[in-house]
N, C-alpha and C positions, 0 to 999 in steps of 0.2 A: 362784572358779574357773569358767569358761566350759565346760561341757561340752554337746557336739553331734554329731548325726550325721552332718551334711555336712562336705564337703572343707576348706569353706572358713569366714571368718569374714566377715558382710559389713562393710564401712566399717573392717576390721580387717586389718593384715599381717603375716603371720606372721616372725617374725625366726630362728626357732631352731626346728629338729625336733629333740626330743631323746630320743624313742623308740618304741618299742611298749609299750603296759600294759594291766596287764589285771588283772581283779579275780572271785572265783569264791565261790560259796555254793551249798553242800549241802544241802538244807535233809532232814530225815525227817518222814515224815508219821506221821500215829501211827491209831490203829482206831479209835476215836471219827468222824475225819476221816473218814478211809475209807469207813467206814460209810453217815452222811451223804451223801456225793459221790456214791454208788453208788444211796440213795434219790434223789437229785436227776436222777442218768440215767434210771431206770426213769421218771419221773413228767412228768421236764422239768423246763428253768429252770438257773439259774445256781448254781453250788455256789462258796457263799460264801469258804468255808471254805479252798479252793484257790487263789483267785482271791488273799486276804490273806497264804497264802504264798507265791506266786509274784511279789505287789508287796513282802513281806521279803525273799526274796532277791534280786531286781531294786533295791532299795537298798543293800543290803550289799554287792554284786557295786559296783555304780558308787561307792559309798561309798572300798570298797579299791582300786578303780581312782584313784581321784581323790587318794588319800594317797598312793600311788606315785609320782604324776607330780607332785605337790607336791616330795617328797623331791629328787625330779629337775630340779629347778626350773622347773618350767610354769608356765604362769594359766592354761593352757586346755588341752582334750583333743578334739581334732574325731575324725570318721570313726568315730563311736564305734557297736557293732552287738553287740545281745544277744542271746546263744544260751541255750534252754532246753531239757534234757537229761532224760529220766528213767533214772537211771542203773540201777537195780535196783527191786523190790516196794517200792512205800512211799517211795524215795530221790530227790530230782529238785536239780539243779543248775541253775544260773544262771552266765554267763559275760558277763564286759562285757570289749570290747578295745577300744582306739582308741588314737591317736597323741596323744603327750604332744608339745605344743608351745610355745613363750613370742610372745607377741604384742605387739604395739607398741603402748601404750597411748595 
């Protein structure tokens, strides 16, 4: 499956639009984590620890996105654009949307 964030596909025509889809992950962080992140702000530098959940749920989100538009009968999902959310203490989300489409092989 062809997944992209532009309009289009190059060398590729699209034959079929067959929806919107979108795929979403929750993720909770836990106090351990917290912890850590919070020494990493005070001192500086990159907090590892966030970064490897935020690339979890940035695959799970495109993961579900991508089993949707399968069901749907896609090979490819363009215009695809991911949102990250902290929804409450500790709670942060991941959202992948983009347009389920069939290409012309």
């Amino acid at each position: 499956m062809i997944i992209t964030t532009t309009a289009t596909l190059q060398g590729k025509e699209v034959e079929r639009y067959l929806g919107v889809v979108s795929g979403e992950a929750i993720m909770g962080a836990n106090v351990v984590r917290d912890f850590l992140a919070s020494v990493t702000d005070i001192i500086g530098g990159r907090s590892t620890a966030y970064e490897n959940k935020l690339a979890e749920g940035r695959e799970i989100a495109i993961r579900e996105m991508e089993d949707k538009a399968r069901r749907m009968g896609a090979n490819a999902v363009i215009g695809v654009d991911l949102d990250f959310e902290t929804l409450r203490e500790g709670m942060m989300m991941c959202i992948a949307t983009g347009t389920a489409v069939f290409v012309k092989e």
